[in-house]
Each structure stands twice: as structure tokens, then as C-alpha cells.
PATOR-189476 format. One record per residue: x, y, z of N, C-alpha, C in turn; residue number from 1. Coordinates in Angstrom, 1 decimal, m for minus. Layout:
<sites>
X Y Z X Y Z X Y Z NUM
...
</sites>
This chain:
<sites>
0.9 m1.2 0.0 0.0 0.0 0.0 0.9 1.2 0.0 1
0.8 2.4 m0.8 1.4 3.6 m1.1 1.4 4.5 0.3 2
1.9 5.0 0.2 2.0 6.5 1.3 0.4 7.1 1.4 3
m0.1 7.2 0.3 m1.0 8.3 0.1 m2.6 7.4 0.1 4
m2.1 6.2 m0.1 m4.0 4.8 0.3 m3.6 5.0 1.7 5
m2.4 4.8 2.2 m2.3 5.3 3.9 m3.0 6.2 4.8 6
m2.3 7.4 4.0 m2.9 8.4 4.2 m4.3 8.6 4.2 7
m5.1 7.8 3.3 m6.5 8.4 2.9 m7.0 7.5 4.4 8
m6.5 6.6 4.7 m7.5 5.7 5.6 m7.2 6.1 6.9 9
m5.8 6.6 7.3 m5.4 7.4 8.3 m4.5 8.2 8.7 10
m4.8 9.3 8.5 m4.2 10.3 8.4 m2.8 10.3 9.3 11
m3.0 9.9 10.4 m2.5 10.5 11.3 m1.3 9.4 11.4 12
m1.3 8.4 11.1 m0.1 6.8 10.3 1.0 7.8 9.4 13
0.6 8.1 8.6 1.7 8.7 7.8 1.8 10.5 8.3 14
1.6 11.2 8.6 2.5 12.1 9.3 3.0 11.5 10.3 15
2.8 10.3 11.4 4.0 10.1 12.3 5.2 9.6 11.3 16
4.5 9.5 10.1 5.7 8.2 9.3 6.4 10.0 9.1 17
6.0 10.6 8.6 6.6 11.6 7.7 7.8 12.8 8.7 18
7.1 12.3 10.0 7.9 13.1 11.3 9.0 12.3 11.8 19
8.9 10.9 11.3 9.9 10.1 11.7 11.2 10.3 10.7 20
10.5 10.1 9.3 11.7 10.6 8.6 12.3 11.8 8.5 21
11.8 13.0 8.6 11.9 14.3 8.8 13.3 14.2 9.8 22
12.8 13.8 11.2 13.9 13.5 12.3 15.2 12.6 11.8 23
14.5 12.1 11.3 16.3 11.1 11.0 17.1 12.1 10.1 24
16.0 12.6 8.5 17.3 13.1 8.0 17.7 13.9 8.4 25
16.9 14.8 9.3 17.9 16.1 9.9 18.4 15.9 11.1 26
18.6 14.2 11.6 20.0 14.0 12.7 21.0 13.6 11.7 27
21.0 13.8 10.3 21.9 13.2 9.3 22.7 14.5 8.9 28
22.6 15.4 8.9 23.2 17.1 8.7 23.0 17.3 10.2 29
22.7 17.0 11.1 22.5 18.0 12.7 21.7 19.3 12.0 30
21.2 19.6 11.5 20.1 20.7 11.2 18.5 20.3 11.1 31
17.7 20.7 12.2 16.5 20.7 11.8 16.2 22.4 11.9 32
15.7 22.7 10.6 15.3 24.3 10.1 14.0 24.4 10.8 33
13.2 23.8 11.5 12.0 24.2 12.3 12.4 24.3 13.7 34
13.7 24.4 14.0 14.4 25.1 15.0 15.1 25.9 15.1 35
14.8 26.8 13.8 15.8 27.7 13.9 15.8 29.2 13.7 36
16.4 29.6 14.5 15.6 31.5 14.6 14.6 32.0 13.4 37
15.8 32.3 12.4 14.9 32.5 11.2 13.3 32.2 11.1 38
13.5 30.9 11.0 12.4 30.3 10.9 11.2 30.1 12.2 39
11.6 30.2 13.6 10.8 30.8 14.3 10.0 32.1 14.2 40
10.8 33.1 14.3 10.6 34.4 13.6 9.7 34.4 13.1 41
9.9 34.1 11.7 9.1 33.9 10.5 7.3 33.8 11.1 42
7.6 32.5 11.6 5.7 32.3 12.2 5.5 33.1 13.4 43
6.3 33.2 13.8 5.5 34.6 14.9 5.3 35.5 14.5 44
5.9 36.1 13.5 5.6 37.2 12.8 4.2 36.6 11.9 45
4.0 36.0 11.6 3.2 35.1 10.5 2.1 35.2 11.9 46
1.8 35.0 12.9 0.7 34.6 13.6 0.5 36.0 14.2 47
1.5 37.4 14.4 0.9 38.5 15.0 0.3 39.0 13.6 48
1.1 39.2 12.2 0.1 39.6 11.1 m1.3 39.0 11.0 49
m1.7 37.8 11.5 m3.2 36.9 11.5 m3.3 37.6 12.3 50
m3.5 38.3 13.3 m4.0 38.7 15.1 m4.4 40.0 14.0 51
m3.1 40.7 13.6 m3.4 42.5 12.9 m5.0 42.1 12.4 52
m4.9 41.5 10.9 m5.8 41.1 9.8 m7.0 41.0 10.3 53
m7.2 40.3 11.9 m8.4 39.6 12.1 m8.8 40.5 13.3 54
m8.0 41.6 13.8 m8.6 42.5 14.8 m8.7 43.9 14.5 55
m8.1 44.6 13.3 m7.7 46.0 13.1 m9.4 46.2 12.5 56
m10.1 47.3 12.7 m11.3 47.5 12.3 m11.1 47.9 11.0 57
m10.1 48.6 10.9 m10.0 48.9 8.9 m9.8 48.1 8.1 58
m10.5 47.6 7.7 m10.2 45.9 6.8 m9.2 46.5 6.0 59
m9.2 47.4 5.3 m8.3 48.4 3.9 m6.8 48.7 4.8 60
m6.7 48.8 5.7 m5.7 48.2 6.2 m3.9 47.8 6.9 61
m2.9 47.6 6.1 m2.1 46.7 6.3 m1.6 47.2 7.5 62
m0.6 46.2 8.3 0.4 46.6 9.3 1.4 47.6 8.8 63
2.0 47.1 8.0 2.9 48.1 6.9 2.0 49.4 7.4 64
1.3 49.4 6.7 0.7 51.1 6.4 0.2 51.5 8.1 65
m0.4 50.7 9.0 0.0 51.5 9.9 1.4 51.9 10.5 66
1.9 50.9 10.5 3.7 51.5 11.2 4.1 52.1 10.7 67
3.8 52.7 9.0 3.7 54.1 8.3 3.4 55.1 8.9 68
1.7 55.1 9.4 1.1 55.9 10.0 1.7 56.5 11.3 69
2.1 55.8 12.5 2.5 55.6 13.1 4.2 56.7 13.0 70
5.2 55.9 12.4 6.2 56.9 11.9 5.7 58.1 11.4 71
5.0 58.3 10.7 4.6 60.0 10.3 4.4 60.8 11.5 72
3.7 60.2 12.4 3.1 60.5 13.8 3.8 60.8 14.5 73
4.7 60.3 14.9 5.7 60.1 16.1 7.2 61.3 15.2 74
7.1 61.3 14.0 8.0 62.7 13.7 7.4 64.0 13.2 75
5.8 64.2 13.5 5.7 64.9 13.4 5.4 66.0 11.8 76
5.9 64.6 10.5 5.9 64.7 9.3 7.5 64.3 9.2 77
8.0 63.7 8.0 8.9 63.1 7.6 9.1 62.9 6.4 78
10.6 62.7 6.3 11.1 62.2 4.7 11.0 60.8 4.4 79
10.9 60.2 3.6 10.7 59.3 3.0 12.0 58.2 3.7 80
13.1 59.2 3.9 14.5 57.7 4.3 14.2 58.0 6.0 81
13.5 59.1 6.3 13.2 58.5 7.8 12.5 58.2 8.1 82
11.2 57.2 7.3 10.5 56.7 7.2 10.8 55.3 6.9 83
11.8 55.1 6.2 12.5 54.0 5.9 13.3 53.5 7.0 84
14.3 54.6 7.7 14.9 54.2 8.9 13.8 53.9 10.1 85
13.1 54.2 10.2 12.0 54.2 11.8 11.6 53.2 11.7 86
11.0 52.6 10.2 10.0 51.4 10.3 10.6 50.5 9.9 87
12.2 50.3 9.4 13.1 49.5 9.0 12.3 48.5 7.4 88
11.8 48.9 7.2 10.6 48.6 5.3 11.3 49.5 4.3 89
11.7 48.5 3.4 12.9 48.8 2.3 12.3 50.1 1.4 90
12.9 51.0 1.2 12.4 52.5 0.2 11.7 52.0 m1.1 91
11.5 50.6 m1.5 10.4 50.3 m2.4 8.9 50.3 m1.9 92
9.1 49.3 m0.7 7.3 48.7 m0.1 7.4 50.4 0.2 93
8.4 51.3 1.2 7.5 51.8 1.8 7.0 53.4 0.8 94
7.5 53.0 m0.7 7.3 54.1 m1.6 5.8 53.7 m2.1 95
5.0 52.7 m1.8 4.4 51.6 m2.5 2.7 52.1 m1.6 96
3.7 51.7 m0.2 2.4 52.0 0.9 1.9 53.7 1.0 97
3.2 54.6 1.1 3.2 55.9 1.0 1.8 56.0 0.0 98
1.9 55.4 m0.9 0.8 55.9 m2.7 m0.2 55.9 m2.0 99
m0.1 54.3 m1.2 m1.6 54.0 m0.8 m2.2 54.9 0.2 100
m1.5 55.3 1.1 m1.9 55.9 2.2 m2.5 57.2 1.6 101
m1.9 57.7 0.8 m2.3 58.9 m0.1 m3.3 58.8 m0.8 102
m3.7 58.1 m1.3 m5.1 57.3 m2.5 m6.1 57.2 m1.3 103
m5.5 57.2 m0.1 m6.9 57.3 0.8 m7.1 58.2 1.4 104
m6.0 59.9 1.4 m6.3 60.7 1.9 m5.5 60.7 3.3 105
m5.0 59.6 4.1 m4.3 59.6 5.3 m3.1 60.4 5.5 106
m2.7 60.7 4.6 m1.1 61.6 4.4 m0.9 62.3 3.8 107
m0.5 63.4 3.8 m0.1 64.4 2.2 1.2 63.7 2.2 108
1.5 64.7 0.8 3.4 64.7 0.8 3.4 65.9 m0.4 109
4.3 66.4 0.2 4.8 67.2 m0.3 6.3 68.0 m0.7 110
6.9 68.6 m1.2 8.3 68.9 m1.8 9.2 69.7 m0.6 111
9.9 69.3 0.4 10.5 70.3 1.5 11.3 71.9 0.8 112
11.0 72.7 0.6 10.8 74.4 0.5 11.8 74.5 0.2 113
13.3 73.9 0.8 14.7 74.3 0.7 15.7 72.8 m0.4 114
14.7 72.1 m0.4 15.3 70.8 m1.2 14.5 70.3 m1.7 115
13.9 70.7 m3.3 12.9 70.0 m3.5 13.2 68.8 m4.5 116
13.9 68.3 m3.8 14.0 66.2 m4.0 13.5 65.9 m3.1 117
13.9 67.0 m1.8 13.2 65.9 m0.8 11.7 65.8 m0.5 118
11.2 64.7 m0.6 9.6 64.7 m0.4 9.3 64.9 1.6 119
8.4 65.4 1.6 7.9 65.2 3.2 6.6 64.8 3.3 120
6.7 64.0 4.1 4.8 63.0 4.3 4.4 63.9 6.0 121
3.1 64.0 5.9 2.4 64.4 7.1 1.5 63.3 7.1 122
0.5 63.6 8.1 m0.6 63.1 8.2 m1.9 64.2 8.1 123
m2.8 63.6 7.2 m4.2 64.1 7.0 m5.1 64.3 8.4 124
m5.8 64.9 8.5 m7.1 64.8 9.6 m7.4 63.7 9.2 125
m7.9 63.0 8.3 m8.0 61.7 8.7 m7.2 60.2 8.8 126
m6.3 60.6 8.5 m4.9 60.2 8.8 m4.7 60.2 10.6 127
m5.2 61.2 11.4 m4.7 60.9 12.8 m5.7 60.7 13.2 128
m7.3 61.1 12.5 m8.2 60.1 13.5 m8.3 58.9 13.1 129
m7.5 58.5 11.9 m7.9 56.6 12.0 m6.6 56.4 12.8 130
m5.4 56.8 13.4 m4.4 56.8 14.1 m5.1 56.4 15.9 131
m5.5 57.9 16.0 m6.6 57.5 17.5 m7.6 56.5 17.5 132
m8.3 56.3 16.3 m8.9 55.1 17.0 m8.5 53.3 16.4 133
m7.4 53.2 15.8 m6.6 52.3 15.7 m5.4 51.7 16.8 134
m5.0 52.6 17.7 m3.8 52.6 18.4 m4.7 51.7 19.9 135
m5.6 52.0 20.2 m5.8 51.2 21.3 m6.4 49.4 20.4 136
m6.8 49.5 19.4 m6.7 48.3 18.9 m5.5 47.5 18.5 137
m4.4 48.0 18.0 m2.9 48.1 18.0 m2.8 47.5 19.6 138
m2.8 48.3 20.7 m2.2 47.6 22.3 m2.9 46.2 22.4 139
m4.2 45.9 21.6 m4.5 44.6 21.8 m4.6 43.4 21.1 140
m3.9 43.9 20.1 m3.4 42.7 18.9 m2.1 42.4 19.8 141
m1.0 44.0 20.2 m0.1 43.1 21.1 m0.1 42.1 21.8 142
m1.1 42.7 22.8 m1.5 41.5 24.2 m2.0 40.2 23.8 143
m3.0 40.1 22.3 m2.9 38.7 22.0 m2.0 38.4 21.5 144
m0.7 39.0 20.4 0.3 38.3 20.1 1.3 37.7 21.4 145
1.2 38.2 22.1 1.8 38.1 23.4 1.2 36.6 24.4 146
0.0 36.6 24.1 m0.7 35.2 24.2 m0.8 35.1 26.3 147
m0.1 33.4 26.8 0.1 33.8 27.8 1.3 34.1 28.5 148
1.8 34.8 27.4 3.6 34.6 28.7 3.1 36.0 29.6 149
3.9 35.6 30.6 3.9 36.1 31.6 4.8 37.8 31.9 150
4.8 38.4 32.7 5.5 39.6 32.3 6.9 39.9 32.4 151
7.9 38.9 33.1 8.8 38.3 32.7 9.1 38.0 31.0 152
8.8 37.3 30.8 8.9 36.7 29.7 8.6 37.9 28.2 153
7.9 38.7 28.6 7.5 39.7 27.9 8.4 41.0 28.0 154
9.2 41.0 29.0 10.0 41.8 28.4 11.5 41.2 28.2 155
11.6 39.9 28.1 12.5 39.4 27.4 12.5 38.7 26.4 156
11.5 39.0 26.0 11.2 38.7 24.1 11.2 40.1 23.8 157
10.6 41.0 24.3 10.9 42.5 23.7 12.9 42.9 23.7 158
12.8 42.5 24.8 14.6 42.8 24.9 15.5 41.8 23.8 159
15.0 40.4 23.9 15.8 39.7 22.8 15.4 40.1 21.7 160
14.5 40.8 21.5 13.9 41.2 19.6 15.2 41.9 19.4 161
14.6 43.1 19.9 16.0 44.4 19.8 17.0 43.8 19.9 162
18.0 42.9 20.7 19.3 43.1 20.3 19.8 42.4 19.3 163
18.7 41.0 18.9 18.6 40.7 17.9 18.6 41.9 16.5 164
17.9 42.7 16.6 17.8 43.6 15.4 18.8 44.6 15.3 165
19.2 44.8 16.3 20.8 45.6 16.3 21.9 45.2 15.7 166
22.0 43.7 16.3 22.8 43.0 15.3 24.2 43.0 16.2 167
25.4 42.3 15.8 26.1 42.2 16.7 26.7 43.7 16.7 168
27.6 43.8 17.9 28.1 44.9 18.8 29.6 45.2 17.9 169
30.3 43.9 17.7 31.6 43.7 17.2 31.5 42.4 16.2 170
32.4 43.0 15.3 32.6 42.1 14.2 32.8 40.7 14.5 171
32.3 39.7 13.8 32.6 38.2 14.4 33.9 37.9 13.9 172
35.0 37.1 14.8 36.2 37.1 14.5 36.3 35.9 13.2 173
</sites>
């Protein structure tokens, strides 16, 4: 009988079969990649974007474009590379979401008076009132991405993010 007549009759026979081999070959390289930062990361990030998607009231939307929002807010208006630096989203997505945010009226942008290459983004009036009444929905996407750890633990996942994203201190020898 095949893998997959197995499969049909019970399911649950061949994923132990398929976790069995999984384990062996990756004691065969010592690498299993579903242990590994990267790839951790990846679905926690992957399960707070489901938490954003399934709790922000603006269906129209993205995380992206609020941590846009967000950065415009917190400088008060900005250029486009300090918009890039704050929210660390490469000068294409965040040239991409900028349009968007604009196509819905949330931001102007405009040419800065003494350099006009340089663009500057504000926020619209309605730009900061979808800001005020998104940000207390924002603290509770946290608290469910946060799930149950405890408050320990919570600010040593916030502390390991950061030094993680800093990167190392000194060059690796």
C-alpha cells in the first residue's frame, strides 16, 4: 500500500511516518530548520500579522501602512528615508504603501521648500483620526500576540527582539 492509500485511511499513520523521517534526516546534517531562529521568527511574525488582519477595524488596512502611520506621527511629518529608517521597510514597499496611504487621503506629501528632491509626508485629519482610534486596537493585537507569557517573559522577548535587530556589537572574529 502507497503513502497516500495510507494516508487516505489514516491520516494521522503517515504524518507520524513523515515526522519520523523528517527527524532522522535532519539527525543526518544535525540541522532541523523548524528550529531555527529564522524560521521561528518567520511564524510569529506570520501569527501576529493573522492577530493585525483579524482584529484592526480597517479591513483596507495593512500593518505596513499603519507602522507608516505611526512613523509619520511620532516625527511629526517626515522624509521618506526617515521613514525607511524608523520602520526598517525597504524604500520600495514603503514608496508603494506611501501611494496607498495617499489614495486614501491619510497623508499628504509634499516637496520640502529648501530641497525640492526631498519629499515630506504628514498626516491628514484623517490620517490621525484613523491613528486614535486604531492605536488602542494596535495595544490589543499586542496582548494577544503576546498570548500567555507572563511579564517576565514579555519583556525578554521584547529585549531579545531588539538586540537581535541591532545585530552584533563587534565584528565576528
Amino acid at each position: 500500500m502507497s503513502e497516500s492509500d495510507a494516508s487516505s485511511r489514516n491520516p494521522g499513520r503517515t504524518s507520524g511516518a513523515r515526522a519520523r523521517r523528517a527527524a532522522a534526516k535532519a539527525g543526518e546534517h544535525g540541522y532541523v530548520f523548524t528550529d531555527q531562529v529564522g524560521h521561528l521568527l518567520r511564524k510569529a511574525y506570520q501569527r501576529h500579522a493573522a492577530i493585525f488582519q483579524q482584529t484592526i477595524a480597517d479591513s483596507q488596512l495593512t500593518a505596513a501602512q499603519f507602522v507608516v502611520l505611526c512613523a509619520v506621527d511620532q516625527h511629526g511629518g517626515c522624509s521618506m528615508a526617515e521613514i525607511v529608517k524608523t520602520t526598517a521597510i525597504d524604500q520600495a514597499t514603503v514608496r508603494g504603501v506611501v501611494d496607498r496611504l495617499k489614495a486614501r487621503a491619510l497623508i499628504a506629501v509634499s516637496h520640502d521648500a529648501s530641497d525640492r528632491r526631498k519629499v515630506v509626508v504628514q498626516l491628514t485629519r484623517r490620517g490621525v483620526e484613523l491613528l486614535e482610534r486604531t492605536i488602542p486596537q494596535a495595544r490589543d493585537i499586542t496582548e494577544m500576540t503576546f498570548g500567555d507569557l507572563n511579564p517576565a517573559e514579555r519583556v525578554a522577548v521584547v529585549y531579545l527582539l531588539r538586540r537581535l535587530s541591532e545585530g552584533p556589537t563587534e565584528p565576528a572574529a
